[in-house]
Structures are given as C-alpha cells and as structure tokens.
C-alpha positions as CSV (number, residue, x, y, z in Angstrom):
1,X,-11.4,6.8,-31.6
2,X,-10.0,3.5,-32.2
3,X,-6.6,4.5,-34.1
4,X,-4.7,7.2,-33.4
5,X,-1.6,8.9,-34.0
6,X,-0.2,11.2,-31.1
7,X,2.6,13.2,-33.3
8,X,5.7,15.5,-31.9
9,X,5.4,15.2,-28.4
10,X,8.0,14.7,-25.6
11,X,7.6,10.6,-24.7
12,X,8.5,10.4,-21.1
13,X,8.0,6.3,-19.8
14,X,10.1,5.9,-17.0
15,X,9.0,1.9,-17.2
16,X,11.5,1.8,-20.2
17,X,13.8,4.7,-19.2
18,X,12.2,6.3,-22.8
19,X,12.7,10.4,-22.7
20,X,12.6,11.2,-26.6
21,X,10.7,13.7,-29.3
22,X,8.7,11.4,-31.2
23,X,5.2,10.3,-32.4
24,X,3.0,7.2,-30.8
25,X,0.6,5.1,-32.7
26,X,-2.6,3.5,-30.4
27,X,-4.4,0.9,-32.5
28,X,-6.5,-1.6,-31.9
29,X,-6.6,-0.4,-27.6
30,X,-3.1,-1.0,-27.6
31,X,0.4,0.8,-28.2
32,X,0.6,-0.1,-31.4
33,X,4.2,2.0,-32.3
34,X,7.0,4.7,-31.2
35,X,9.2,6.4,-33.4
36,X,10.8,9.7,-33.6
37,X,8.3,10.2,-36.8
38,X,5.6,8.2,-37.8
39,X,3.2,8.7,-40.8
40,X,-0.1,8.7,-40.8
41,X,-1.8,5.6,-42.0
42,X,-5.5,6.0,-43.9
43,X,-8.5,6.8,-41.2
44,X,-6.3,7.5,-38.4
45,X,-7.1,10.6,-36.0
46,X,-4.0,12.5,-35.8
47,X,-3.0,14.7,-33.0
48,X,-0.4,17.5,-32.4
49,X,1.3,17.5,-29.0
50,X,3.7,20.0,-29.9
51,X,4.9,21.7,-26.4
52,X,3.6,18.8,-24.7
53,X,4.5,15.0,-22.8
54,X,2.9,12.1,-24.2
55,X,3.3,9.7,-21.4
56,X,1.5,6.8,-20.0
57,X,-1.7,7.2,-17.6
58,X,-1.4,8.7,-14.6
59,X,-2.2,6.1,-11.2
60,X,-3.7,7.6,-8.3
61,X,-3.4,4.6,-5.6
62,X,-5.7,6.4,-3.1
63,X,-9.1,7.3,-4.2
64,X,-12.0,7.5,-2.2
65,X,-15.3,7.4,-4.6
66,X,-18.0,6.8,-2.2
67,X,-20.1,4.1,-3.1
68,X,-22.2,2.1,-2.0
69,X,-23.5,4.2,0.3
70,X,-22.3,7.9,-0.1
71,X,-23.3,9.0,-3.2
72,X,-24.2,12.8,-2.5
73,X,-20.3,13.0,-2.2
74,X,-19.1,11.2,-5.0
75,X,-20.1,8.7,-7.4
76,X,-18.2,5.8,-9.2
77,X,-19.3,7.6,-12.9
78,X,-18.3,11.3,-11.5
79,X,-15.1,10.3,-9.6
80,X,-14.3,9.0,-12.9
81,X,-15.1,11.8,-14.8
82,X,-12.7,13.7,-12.3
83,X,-10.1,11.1,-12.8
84,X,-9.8,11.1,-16.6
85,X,-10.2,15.4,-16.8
86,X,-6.7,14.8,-14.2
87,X,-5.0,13.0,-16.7
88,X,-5.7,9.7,-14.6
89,X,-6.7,6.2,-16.4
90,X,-6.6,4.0,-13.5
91,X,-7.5,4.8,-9.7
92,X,-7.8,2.5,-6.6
93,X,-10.6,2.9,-4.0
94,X,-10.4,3.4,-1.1
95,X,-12.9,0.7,1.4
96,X,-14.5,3.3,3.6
97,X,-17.6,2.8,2.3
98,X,-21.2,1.9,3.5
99,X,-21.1,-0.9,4.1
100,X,-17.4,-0.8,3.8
101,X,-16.3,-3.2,1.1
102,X,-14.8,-6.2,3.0
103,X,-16.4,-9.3,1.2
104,X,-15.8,-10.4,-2.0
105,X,-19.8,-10.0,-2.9
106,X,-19.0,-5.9,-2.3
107,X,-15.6,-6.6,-4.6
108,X,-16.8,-7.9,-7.0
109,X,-20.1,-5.7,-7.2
110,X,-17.9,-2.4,-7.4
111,X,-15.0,-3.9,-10.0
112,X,-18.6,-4.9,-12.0
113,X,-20.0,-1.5,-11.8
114,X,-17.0,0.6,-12.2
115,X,-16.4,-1.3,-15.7
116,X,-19.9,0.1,-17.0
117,X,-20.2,3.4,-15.2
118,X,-16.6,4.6,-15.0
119,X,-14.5,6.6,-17.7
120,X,-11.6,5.3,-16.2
121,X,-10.1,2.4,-14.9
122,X,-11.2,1.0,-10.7
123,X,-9.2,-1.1,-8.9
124,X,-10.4,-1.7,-4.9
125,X,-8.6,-1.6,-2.0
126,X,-10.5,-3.9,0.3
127,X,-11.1,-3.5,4.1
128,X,-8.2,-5.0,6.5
129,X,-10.5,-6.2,9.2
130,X,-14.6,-7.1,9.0
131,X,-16.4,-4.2,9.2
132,X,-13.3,-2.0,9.2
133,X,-13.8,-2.1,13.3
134,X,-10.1,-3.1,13.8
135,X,-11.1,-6.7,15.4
136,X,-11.2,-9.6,13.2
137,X,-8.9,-10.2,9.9
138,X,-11.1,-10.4,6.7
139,X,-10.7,-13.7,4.4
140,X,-7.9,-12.3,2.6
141,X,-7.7,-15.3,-0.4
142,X,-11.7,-14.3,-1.1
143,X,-10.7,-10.7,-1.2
144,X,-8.1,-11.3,-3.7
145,X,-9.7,-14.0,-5.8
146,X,-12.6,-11.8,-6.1
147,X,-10.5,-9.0,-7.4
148,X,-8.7,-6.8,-4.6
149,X,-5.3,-5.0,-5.1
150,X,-4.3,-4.3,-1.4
151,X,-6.1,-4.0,1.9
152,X,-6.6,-1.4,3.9
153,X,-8.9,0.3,6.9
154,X,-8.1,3.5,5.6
155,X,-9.2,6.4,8.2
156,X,-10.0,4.0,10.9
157,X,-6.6,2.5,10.9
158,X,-6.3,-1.2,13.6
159,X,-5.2,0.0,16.7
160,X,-4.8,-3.4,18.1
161,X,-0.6,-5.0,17.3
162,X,-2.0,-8.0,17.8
163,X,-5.1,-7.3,14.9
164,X,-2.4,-6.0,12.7
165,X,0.2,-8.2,13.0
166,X,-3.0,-11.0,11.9
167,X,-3.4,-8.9,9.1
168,X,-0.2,-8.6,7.9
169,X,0.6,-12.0,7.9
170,X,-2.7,-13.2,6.1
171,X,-2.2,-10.5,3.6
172,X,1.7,-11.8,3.3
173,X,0.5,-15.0,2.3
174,X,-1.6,-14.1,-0.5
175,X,1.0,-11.5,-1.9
176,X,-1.7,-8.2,-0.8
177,X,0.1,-5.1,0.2
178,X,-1.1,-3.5,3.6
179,X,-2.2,0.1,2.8
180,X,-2.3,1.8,5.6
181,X,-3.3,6.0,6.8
182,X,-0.8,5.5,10.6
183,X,-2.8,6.9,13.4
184,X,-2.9,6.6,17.3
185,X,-6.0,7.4,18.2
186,X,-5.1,8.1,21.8
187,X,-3.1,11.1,20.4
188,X,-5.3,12.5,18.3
189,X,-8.9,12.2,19.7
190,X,-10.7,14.9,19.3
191,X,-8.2,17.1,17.2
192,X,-9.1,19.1,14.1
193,X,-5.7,19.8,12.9
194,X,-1.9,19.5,13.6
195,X,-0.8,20.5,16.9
196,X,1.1,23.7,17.2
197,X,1.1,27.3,16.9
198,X,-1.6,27.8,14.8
199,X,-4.0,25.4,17.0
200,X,-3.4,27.7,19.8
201,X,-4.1,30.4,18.3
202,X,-7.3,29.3,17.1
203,X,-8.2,27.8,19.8
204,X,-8.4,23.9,18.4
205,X,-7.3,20.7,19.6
206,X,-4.3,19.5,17.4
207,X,-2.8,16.1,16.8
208,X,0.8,15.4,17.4
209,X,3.2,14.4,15.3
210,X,3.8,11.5,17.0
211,X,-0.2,10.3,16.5
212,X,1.2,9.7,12.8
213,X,5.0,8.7,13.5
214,X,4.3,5.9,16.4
215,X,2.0,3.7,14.0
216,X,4.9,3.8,11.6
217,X,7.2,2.6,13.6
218,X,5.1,0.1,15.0
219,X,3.5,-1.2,12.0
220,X,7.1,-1.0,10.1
221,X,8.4,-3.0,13.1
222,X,5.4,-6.0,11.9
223,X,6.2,-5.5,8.6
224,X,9.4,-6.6,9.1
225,X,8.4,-9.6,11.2
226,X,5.5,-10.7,9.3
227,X,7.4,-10.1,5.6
228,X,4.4,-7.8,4.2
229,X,4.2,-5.0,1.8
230,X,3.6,-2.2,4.3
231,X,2.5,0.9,2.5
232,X,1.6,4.2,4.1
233,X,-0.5,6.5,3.2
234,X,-0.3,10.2,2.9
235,X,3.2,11.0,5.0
236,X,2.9,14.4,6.4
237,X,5.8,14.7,8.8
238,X,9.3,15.1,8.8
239,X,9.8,12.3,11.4
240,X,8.0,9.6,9.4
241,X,10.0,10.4,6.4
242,X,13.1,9.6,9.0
243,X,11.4,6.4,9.8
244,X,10.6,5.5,6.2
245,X,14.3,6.1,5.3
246,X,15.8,4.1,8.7
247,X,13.3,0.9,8.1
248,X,14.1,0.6,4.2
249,X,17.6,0.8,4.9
250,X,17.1,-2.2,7.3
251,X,15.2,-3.9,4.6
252,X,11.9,-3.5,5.8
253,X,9.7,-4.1,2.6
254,X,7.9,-0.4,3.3
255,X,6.9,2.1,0.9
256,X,5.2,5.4,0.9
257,X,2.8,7.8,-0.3
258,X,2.8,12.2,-0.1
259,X,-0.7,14.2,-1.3
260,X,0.1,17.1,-2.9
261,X,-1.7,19.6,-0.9
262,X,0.8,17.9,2.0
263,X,3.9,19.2,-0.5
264,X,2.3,22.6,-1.1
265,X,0.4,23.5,2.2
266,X,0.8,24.4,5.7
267,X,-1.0,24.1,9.3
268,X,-1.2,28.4,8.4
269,X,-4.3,27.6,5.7
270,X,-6.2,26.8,8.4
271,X,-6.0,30.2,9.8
272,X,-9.0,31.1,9.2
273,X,-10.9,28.2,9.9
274,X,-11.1,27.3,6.4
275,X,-12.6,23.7,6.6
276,X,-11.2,22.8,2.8
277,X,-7.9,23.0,4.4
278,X,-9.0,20.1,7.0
279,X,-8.0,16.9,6.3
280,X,-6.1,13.9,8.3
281,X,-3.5,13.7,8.3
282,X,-3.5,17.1,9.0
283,X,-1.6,20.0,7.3
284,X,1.4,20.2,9.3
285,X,4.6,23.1,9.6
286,X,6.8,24.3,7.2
287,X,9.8,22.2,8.1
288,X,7.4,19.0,7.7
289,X,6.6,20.1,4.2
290,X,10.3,20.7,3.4
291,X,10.8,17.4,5.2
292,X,8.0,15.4,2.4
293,X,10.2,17.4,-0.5
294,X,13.5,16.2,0.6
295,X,11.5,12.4,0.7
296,X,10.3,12.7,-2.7
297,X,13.3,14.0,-4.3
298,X,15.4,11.2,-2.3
299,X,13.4,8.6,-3.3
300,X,12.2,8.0,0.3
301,X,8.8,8.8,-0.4
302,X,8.0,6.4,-3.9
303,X,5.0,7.9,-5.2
304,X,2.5,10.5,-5.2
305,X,-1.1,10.1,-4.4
306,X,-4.3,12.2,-4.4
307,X,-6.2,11.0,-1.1
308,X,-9.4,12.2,-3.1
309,X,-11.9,12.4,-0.2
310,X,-14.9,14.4,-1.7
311,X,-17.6,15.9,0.9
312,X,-20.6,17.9,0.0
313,X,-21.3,21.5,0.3
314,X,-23.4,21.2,3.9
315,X,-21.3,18.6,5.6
316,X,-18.1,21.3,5.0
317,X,-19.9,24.2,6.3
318,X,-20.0,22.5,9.5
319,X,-18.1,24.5,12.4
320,X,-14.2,23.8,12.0
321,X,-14.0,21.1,14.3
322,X,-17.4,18.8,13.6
323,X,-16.5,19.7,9.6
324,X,-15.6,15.8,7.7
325,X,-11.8,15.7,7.1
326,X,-10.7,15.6,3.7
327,X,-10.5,17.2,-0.2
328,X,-10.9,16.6,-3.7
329,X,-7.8,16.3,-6.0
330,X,-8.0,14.3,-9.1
331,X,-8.1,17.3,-11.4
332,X,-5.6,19.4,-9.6
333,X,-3.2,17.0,-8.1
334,X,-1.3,17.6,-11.9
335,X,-1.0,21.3,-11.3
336,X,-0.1,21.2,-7.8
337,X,2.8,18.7,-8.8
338,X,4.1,21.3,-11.6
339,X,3.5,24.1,-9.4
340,X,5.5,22.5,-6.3
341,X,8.8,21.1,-8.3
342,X,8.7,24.5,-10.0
343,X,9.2,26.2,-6.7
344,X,12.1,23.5,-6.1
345,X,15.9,24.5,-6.2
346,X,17.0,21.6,-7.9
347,X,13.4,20.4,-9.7
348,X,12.4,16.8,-10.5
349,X,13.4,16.1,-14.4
350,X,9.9,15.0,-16.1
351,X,10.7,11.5,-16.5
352,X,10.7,11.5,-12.5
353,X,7.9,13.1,-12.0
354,X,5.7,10.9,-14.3
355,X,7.1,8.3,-12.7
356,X,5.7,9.4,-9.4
357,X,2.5,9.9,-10.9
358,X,2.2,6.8,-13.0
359,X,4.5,4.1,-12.9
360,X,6.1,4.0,-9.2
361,X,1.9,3.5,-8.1
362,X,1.0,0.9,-10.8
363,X,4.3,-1.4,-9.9
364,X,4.0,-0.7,-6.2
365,X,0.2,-2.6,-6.7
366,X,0.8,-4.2,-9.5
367,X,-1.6,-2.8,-11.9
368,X,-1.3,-3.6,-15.5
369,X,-0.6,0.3,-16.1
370,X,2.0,2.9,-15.9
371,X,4.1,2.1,-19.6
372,X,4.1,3.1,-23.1
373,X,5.8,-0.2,-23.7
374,X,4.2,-1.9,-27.2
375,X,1.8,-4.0,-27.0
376,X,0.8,-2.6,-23.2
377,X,-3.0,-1.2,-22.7
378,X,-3.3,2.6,-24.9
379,X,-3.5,4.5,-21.3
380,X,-2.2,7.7,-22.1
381,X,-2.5,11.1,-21.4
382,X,-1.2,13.9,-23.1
383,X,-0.2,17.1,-20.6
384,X,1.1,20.5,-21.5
385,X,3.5,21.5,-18.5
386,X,3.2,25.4,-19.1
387,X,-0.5,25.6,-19.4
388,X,-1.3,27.9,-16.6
389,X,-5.1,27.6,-15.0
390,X,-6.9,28.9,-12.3
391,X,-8.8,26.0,-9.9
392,X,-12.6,27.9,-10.0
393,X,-14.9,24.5,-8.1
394,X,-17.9,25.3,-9.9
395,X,-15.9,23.9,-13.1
396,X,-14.8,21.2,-11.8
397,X,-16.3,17.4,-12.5
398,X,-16.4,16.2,-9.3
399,X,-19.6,16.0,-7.4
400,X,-18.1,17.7,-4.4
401,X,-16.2,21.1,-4.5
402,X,-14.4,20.6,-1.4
403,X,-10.3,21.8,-2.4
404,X,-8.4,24.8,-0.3
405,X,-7.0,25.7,-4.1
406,X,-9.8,27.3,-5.2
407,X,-8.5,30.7,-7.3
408,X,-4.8,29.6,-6.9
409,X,-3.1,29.5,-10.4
410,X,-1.6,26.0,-10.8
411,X,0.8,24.9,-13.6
412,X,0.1,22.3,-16.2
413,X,-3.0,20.1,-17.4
414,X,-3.6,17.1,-18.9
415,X,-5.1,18.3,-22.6
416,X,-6.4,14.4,-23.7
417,X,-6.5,11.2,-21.9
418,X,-6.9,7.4,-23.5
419,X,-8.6,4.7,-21.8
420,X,-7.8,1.7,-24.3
421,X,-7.1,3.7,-26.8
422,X,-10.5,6.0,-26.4
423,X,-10.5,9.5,-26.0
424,X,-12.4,9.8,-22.4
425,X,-10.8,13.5,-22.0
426,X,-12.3,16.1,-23.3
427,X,-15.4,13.8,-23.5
428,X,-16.9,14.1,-27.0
C-alpha cells in the first residue's frame, strides 16, 4: 500500500501542536498532505478512522529483543511483529545481549538485520562499558559512527563513579545520551521484589528504595559535572521522581522514563508469587505509583516506555525468587496507558499522551520519528481509544507470553499501523 488516504480521524501531533478533525494523505512513504477533508485521488486505498486518532508512530525507547544470542525469548522479526500490532514503528534495543552488543561489528550486524527481518523500525542502544562488566568505557565515536542512538548497560548498571563518570564524559563528547536502569547492587542482592510488607509476608528478600534512588542521585550528580544526557530508565519510586524534579530544576541535563505496568501495578501482584509480576525495578507501593502519576502529569517524568523483556514459558516457571525478571509490553503498553489516565482525576488530553508515547522518546534520542509534519517518514498508526480488549497471551505476537495482564480488560488499540507508508498492522 503505497498511497493512501486516512479520512475523518482526530490528528493529534504534538511535534506541531496539531489537534484537529481531518484526513491525511501518505504517498510515495511520506506524508504527503493534511487537511480537514481531502478527496480521494485515482488508485488510492482509502480508510475510515471515524472514532479514532490518527497520529504519528508510537516510540518505545526501551526494548529488549534478544538477539544474538536469546532467541527462544524473542526474535528481531517477532519483537517486531509485537511492536507494529502495539501501534509502534520505531523501537530501540536494548544491549543485553549474547554477546552484548558493544562493538560496532555487533551494531552494525543488528541495524543490518533488523532492516530485512523487522516490521518495524530498530534503532540500538549500545553497551556503556566492554562486555557490559562495568570496567572499561567502550569506543564511543565507533559505536556511534556505526549506528548507535545512546548507551547503556541496562540491567547490569556500572557500579564504579569512577567507570561512570568515564562514560559519561566520552559519551558527552560524541553527543550519546547515557541510558541508564539506577541500581546499587549492595542494596539489592539477592532480592526478588520491593522491600516491604508484602516481602514479609511472603517470605522474600526485597530491594529498597534507596537501591534505585542512590544511583540517581549519584549518576545525576556526574551528569551534571560531565555535561551528559543522563536518561533513566523505568522510575518506580516516589523518591526518584523527587530527585528527577530537584536535579532538572538545577539544570542537570536528566530525563526520565515510567513502564506502564509501574503506573498501573503494585508490590500486592506479587502476592501470590506470580513471577509475571517480577521485574526490576520492582513493583513498588501504592504511594510510589501515585508518586510516577503525579511525574508524568508534571512533566517530571518525559516519556513512557515499555521495558519489553520477553522470557519463555520454563525460565518463568522457576520458583519466585530464581524466576528472570521482566515482562512483555509492546502490544499492551497502549491499553494500559488508556486504562491508567482513565482512572486519573484530572486525565492527560490526547495530544499529551501521544506525546509521551511518540514524540517526547523520538526527540529525547533523536530519531527521525514521532511527527505528522509533511514531508516526514508515513509512520503512523491509527488507534481507537474506546476499543475495549481483553489481554488473552496465547494471542499475542510475541514469542514469549510473560505479562501479569493476562484477562485484565484494557482500553484502546492501535486498529492499523504504517511503516513508510506500508500497512505492517494487521499484516496482509
């Protein structure tokens, strides 16, 4: 599908502060027009999104797909197949990989692959340190000449100052954000889940708070010495918002991430030693999770991210505390979004939330994605925010199941998304 006309939908592109009723014309892989009615020209497809956004693809910056190395999980062709049925055109991987992908042979290799395998688009997040062992600073100008957005260690996050403040100030030179999941390992060694009530009662070793909230502060702290993009991933407590919000105000160039199932969730769904509902950061307590709203609808918190971190059947039915941490949550991060700001008091306006969801995570890595501006790429998806559907993991595209929202009804669904102009959702 090479022309098309998207007609009578709600344009939301935060990019361009555009909130109208009107049609959108892709031609040629680009944007071609936008006007409150277009007509159709001769051999275009023509689609009605009555009742529904047209907006621009949705950006998940924090992806993990698995390969090389762990492709019973997740593949580069499956994790895009997730993506796209989310409403997602371009994602960023994650480096945990094995090996992990800190050379630019590995970079370039994945960008390669991703391009013919992949419905959507792949950028990669390359390792901070060789071998993501926390020790020695990779070559940051080879990571970035061969194709790199940001760097990151990811789950094994430098616990060395020294290591990190390397980092930083290589990656400062050659304009790569620092990604980074905050973690003191000395806090949380051994712990399954957040440390409170619910541990005890179960009978599990939790992680502080503070494992999360002292890596903020320090790595803001280099941040603001070194001059980096500092960029954390996946706040989950009410603290680190605080910290987010006290370094930006000093001028700290910091940003921030929140998962959904960190907006919707609690330490309680792991009562029953559910191992879908373990991931890390862990599922903390109800004020933390009121905390992350307040964030996101402060514009403290600057975007939304999945932290996609598929697992297969056996490694989840592990005992509660030898399980892998993580879930998947490309193809319900949408719903959970909808479901969430429905809940709120005082709800996000649609323009805000595709802006969380789209353009905030493209400009914060400075993908070529997140506008309906003419002339940009035709990513586009097309969601109908009262669709109500309930998350079954058989159906879903992923090769893992691994999500504590199985039977939950969520709200809203991406019903087509473009990739250069070609439908990729529902694949034909």
């Amino acid at each position: 599908m090479s022309n098309c006309l998207l007609k009578n939908g709600r344009l939301l592109d935060p990019a361009q502060g555009l909130d109208m009723r009107g049609d959108l014309r892709m031609r040629g892989g680009r944007i071609a027009e936008i006007a409150p009615s277009l007509t159709p020209e001769a051999g275009e497809t023509v689609i009605d999104c009555a009742d529904c956004w047209i907006a621009p693809g949705l950006v998940d910056i924090h992806v993990h797909l698995r390969e090389p190395g762990q492709s019973h999980k997740e593949t580069l062709q499956t994790g895009g197949a997730a993506a796209v049925a989310g409403g997602f055109t371009s994602i960023c991987c994650m480096p945990n990989t094995d090996p992990p992908l800190d050379s630019p042979t590995l970079v370039r290799e994945i960008l390669a692959r991703a391009e013919r395998e992949s419905p959507c688009k792949v950028y990669v997040v390359a390792a901070l340190t060789q071998g993501m062992r926390g020790e020695v600073p990779c070559d940051y100008h080879a990571l970035k000449h061969a194709g790199a957005v940001a760097c990151s260690d990811d789950a094994f996050p430098v616990q060395s100052a020294e290591v990190m403040r390397r980092a930083m100030r290589g990656c400062a030179a050659y304009g790569l954000p620092v990604v980074t999941h905050c973690e003191d390992k000395t806090l949380s060694e051994g712990a399954s889940m957040h440390a409170g009530a619910v541990s005890a009662r179960l009978g599990l070793k939790g992680a502080p708070a503070s494992a999360e909230t002292v890596h903020i502060a320090r790595n803001a702290l280099l941040a603001g010495e070194t001059g980096c993009h500092l960029h954390i991933q996946h706040l989950s407590t009410a603290f680190g918002v605080a910290l987010v919000r006290f370094f930006k105000a000093q001028g700290t160039r910091i940003t921030a991430e929140v998962s959904p199932h960190h907006l919707l969730l609690t330490d309680a769904a792991c009562a029953e030693f559910d191992t879908d509902a373990k991931m890390n950061p862990p599922l903390r307590t109800e004020a933390d999770r009121i905390a992350l709203a307040e964030g996101v609808q402060q514009g403290v918190i600057d975007c939304i991210a999945t932290d996609h971190a598929p697992h297969a059947p056996f490694e989840k039915a592990q005992p509660f505390p030898v399980a892998p941490f993580g879930i998947v949550g490309l193809e319900t991060a949408l719903g959970c979004v909808l479901l969430w700001n429905s809940q709120l008091p005082d709800p996000l306006t649609p323009l805000q939330i595709v802006n969380l969801m789209s353009t905030a995570p493209a400009r914060l890595m400075g993908l070529p994605a997140g506008t309906l501006e003419i002339g940009a790429p035709a990513d586009v998806v097309v969601i109908d925010p009262r669709l109500r559907w309930n998350v079954d993991p058989c159906t879903l595209r992923s090769k893992s199941k691994n999500t504590p929202f199985k039977g939950w009804e969520l709200l809203g669904k991406a019903r087509y998304t473009f990739v250069d102009g070609a439908l990729v959702y529902p694949a034909s």
